[in-house]
TORKOL-4160 file (C-alpha; in steps of 0.2 Angstrom, whole numbers, padded with zeros to 4 digits, m for minus):
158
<pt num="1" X="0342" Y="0769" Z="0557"/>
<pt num="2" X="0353" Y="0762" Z="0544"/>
<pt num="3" X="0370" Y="0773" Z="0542"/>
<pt num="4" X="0372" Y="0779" Z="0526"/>
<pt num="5" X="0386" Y="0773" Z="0512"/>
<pt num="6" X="0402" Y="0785" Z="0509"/>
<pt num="7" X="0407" Y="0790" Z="0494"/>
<pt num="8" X="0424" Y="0791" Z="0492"/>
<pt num="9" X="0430" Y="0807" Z="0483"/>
<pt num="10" X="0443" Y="0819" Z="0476"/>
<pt num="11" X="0441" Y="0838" Z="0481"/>
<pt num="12" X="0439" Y="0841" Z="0463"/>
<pt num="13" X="0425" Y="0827" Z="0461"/>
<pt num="14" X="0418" Y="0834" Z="0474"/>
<pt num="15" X="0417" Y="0852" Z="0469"/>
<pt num="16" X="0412" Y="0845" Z="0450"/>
<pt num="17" X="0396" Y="0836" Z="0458"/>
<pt num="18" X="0394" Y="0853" Z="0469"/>
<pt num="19" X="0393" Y="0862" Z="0452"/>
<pt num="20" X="0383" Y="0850" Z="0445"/>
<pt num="21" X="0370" Y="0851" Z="0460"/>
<pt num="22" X="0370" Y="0870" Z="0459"/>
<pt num="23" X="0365" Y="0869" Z="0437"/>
<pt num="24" X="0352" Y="0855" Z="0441"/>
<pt num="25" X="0344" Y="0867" Z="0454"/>
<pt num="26" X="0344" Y="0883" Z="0447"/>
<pt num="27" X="0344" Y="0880" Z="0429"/>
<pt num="28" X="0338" Y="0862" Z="0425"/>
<pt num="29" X="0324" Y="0863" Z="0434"/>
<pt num="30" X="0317" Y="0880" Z="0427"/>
<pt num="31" X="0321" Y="0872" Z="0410"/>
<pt num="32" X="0309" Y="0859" Z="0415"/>
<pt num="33" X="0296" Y="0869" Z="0422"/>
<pt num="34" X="0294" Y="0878" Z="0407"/>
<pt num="35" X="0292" Y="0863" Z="0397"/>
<pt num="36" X="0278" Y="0855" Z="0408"/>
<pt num="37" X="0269" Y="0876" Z="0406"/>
<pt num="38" X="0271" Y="0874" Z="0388"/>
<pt num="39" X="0264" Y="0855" Z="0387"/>
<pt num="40" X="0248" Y="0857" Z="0399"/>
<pt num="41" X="0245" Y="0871" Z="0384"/>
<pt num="42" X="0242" Y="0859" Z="0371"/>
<pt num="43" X="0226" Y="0851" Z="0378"/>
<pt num="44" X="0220" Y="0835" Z="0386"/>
<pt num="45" X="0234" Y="0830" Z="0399"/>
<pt num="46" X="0229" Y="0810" Z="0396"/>
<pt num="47" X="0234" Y="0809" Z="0379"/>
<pt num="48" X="0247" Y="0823" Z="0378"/>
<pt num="49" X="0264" Y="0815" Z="0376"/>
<pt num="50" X="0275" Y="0832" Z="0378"/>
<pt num="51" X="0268" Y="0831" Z="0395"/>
<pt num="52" X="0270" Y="0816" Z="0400"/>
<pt num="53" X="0289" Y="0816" Z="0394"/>
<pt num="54" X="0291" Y="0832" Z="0405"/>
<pt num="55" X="0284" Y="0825" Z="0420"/>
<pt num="56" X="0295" Y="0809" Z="0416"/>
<pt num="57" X="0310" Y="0823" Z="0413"/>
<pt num="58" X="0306" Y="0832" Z="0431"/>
<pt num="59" X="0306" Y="0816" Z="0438"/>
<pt num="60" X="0322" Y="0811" Z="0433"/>
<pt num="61" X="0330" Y="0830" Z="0438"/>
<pt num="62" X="0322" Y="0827" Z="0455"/>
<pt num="63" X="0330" Y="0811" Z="0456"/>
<pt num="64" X="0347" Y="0816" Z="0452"/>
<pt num="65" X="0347" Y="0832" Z="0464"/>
<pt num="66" X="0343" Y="0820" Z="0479"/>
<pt num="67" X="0356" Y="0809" Z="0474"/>
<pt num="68" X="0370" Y="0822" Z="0472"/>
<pt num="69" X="0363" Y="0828" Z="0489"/>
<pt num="70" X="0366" Y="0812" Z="0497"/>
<pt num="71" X="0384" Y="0810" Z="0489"/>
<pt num="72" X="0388" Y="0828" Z="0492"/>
<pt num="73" X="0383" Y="0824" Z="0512"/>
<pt num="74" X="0392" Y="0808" Z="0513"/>
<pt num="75" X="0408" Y="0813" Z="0504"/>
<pt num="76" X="0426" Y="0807" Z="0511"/>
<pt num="77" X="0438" Y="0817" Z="0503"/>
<pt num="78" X="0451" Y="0807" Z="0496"/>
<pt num="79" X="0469" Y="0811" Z="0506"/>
<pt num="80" X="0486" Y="0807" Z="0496"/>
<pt num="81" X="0495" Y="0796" Z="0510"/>
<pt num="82" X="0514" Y="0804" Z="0508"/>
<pt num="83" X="0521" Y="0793" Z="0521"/>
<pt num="84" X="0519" Y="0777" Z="0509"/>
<pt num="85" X="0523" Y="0786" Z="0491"/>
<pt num="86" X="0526" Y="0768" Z="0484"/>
<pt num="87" X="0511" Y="0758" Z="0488"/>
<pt num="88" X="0494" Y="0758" Z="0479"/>
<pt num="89" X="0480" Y="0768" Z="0488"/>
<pt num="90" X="0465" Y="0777" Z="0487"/>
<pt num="91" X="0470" Y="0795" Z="0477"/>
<pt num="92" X="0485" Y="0788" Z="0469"/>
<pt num="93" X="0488" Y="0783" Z="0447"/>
<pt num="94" X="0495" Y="0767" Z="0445"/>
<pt num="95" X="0506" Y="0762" Z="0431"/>
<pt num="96" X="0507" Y="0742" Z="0429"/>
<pt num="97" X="0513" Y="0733" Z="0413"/>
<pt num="98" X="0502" Y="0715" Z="0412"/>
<pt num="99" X="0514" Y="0701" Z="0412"/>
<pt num="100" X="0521" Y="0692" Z="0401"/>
<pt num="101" X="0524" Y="0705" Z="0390"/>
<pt num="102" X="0508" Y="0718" Z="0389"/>
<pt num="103" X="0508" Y="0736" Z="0388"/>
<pt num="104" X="0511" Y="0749" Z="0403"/>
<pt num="105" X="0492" Y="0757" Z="0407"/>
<pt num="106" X="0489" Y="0772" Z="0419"/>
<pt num="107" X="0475" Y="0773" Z="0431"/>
<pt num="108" X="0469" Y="0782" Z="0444"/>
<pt num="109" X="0462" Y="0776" Z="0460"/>
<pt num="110" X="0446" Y="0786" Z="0465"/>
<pt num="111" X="0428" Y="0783" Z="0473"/>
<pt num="112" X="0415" Y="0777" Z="0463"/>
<pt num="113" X="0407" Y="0793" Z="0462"/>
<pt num="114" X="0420" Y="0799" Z="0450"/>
<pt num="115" X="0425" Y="0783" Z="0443"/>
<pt num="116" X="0428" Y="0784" Z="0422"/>
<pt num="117" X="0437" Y="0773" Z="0415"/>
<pt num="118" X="0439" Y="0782" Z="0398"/>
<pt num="119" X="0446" Y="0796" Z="0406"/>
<pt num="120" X="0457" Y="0785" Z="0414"/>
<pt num="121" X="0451" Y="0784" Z="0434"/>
<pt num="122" X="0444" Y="0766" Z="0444"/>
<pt num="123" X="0435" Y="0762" Z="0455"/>
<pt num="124" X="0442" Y="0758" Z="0470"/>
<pt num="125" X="0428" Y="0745" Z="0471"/>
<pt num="126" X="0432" Y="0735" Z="0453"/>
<pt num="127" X="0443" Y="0721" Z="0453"/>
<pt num="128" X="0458" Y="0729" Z="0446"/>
<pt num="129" X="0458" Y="0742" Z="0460"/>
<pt num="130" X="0452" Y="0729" Z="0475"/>
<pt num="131" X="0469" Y="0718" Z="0469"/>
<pt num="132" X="0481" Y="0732" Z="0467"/>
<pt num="133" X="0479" Y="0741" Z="0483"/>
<pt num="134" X="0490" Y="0740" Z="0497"/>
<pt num="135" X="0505" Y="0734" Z="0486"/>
<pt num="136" X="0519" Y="0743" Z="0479"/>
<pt num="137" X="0530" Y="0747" Z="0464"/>
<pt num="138" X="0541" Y="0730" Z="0456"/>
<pt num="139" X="0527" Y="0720" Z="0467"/>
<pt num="140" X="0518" Y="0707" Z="0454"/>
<pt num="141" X="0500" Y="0705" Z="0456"/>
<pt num="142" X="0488" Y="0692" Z="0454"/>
<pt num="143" X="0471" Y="0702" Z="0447"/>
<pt num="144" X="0453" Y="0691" Z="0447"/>
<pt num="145" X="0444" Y="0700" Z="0433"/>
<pt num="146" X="0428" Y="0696" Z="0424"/>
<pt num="147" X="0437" Y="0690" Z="0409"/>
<pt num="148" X="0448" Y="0678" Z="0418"/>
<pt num="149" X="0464" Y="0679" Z="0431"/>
<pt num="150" X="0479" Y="0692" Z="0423"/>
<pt num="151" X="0494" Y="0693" Z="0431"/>
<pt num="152" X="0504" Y="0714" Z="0432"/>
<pt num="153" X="0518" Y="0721" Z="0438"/>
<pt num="154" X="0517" Y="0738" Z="0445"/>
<pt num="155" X="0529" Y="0750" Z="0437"/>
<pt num="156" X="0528" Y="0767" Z="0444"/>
<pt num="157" X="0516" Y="0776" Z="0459"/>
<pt num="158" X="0512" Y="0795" Z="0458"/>
């Protein structure tokens, strides 16, 4: 039997997906039941698109709950490592200024459960992460992105 991937996690990431398991279960799915009720009601099932685009919908649903399931089971819960407060790790916002002369930008390192960029969280699996990791504030780093090599400096650690 093949072991199965962890999914590297904040407590709050994994209480959100937690949350999002409990609406997909007992509210989602109702939602979609009554859809597929209300669909088989319009007549012939083989040309009846509202029935078919529930079904599609319930698949999806079902999808969804087993995959939460399966992150939920195999979560690691992020731990903040406080005996290296300077170095770059799993957990931890970074603050790095791209050399020569770019702007500072702030992100935090998570799992790519809860990865978002917009909201300002990587993860630890992009390239930016991967490089950064393991080094410490003043350190300059040499990052391999998809748009070319960029060289940072990394400013602050929290």
């Amino acid at each position: 039997m093949a072991t199965e991937k962890s999914y590297y996690m904040t407590q709050e990431g994994k209480e959100k997906l937690e949350n999002e398991l409990h609406y997909l279960k007992t509210e989602r799915r109702q939602e979609v039941v009554e859809r597929i009720k209300v669909a088989r009601g319009f007549g012939d099932l083989s040309e009846n698109s509202e029935y078919d685009a529930a079904k599609d919908e319930q698949a999806f649903v079902e999808s969804r709950i087993s995959q939460v399931e399966k992150m939920i089971r195999n979560a690691v819960i992020i731990e903040n490592d406080n005996e290296n407060p300077d170095v770059v790790s799993l957990g931890k916002s970074v603050t790095f200024q791209e050399l020569p002369d770019g702007e500072e930008e702030t992100y935090t390192i998570v799992g790519s459960a809860e990865a978002d960029p917009f909201e300002g969280k990587i993860s630890n699996d992009s390239p930016m992460a991967k490089s950064l990791m393991g080094h410490q504030i003043g350190e300059e780093v040499m990052v391999v992105t998809p748009g070319g090599e960029i060289k940072v400096k990394i400013v602050n650690v929290n």
